[in-house]
N, C-alpha and C positions, 0 to 999 in steps of 0.2 A: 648446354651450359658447360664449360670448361674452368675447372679448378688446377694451382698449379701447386707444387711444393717444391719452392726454389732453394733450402736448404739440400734435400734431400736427390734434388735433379730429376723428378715426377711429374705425369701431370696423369689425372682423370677428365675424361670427357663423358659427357650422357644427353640424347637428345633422341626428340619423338619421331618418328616415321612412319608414313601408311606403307605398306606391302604392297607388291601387286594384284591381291584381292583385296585391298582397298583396308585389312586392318591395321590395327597401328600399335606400333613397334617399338620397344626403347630398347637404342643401341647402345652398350658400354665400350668404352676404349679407355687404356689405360699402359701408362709404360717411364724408358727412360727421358728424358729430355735431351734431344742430341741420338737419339739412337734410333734406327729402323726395326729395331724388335718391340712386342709388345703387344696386348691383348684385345680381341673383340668378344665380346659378347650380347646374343640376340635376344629378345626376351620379347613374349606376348604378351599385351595388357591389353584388359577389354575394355578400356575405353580411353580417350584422349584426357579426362579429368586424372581416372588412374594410374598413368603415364606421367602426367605433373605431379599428382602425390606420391609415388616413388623416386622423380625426381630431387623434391626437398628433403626426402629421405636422406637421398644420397649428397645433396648438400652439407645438412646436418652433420653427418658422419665425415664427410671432404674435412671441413671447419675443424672438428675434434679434435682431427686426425694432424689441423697444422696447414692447410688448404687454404689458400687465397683463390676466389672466385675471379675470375679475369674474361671480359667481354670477346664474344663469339664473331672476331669481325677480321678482315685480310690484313689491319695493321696490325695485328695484334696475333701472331702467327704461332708455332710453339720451335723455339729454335734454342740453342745451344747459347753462352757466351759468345764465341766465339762469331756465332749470326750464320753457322751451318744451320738447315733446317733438317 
């Protein structure tokens, strides 16, 4: 799921993955819009359910925070005004 904050030129991303031992994963990514810097973070969760419950977590919190939720799709890319990605 990707959340973006176009005031502010943000965006957070968060999405599930198995590992190469088959467990599964929720990756964070986060930074500026327009920019190559910016954050990952890896996190284990034991199960695929609990991986979608800390995802609406961070939904939750995206929203609060000012976060418009925008579709995970190659039209929909994260780029700059300008249409640098």
């Amino acid at each position: 799921m990707r959340w973006l904050h176009i005031a502010k030129a943000r965006y957070y991303q968060a999405y599930l993955e198995k590992d190469l031992l088959g467990d599964w994963t929720l990756i964070t990514v986060w930074g500026g819009l327009g920019s190559r810097l910016g954050r990952m973070r890896t996190t284990g969760v034991a199960s695929y359910a609990d991986g979608q419950a800390q995802i609406q977590k961070i939904a939750k919190r995206r929203q609060q925070h000012g976060y418009e939720a925008r579709p995970e799709t190659p039209e929909y890319p994260i780029r700059t005004e300008a249409g640098e990605r």
